[in-house]
C-alpha positions as CSV (number, residue, x, y, z in Angstrom):
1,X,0.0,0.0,0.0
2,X,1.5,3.4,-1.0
3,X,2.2,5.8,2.1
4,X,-0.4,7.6,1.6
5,X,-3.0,5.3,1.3
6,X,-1.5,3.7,4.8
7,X,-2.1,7.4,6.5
8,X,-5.9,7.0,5.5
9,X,-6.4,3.5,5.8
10,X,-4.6,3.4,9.2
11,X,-6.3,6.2,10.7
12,X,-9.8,4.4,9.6
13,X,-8.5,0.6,10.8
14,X,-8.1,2.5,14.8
15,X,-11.8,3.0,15.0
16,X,-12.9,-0.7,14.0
17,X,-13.9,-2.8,17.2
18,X,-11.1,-6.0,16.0
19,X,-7.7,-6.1,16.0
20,X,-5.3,-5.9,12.5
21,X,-2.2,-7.0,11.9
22,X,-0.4,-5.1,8.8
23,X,2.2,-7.3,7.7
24,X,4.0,-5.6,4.8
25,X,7.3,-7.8,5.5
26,X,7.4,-10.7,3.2
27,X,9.6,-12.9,6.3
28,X,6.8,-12.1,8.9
29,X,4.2,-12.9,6.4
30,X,5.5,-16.3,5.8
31,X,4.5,-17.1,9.4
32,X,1.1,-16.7,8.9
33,X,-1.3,-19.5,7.0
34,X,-2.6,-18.0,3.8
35,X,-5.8,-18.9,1.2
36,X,-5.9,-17.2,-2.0
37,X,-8.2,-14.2,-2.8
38,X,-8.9,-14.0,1.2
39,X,-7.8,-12.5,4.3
40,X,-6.5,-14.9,7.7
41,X,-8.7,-14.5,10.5
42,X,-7.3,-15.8,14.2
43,X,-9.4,-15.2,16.9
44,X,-7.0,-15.1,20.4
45,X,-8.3,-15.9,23.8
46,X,-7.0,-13.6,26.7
47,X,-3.7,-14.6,26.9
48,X,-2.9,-14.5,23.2
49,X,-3.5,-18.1,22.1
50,X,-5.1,-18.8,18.8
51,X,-8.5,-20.5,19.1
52,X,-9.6,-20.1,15.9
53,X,-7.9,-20.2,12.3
54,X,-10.6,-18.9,9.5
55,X,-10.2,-17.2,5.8
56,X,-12.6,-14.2,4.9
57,X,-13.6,-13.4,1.3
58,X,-14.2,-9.4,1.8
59,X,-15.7,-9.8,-2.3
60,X,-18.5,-12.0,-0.5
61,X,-19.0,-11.5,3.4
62,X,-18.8,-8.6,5.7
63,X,-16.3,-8.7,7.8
64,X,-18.9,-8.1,10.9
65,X,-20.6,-11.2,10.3
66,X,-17.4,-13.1,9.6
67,X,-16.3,-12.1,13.1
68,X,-19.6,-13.1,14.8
């Protein structure tokens, strides 16, 4: 994402009620599991463990009712 579109989108991403992780480095990327044409969704308990592994497909669900 150019810089300025990260000043925008950044700005926006604070006010949403979920967490994001912007990874725009290709070695911490590789850490994460990936599915083509959709974003990784872990959901942490308290203490930062991963309960839940999904994929989202923004081009056909909202991301509130994915997170539900």
């Amino acid at each position: 994402m150019p810089a300025i579109g990260r000043f925008f989108a950044f700005k926006k991403m604070k006010k949403y009620n979920h967490r994001i992780i912007y990874g725009d480095d290709q070695a911490l990327m590789k850490l994460f599991p990936k599915h083509p044409k959709h974003v990784t969704v872990l959901r942490l308990d308290g203490t930062g463990k991963v309960t839940r592994l999904s994929y989202w497909n923004p081009a056909k669900e909202d991301v509130e009712t994915h997170l539900k």
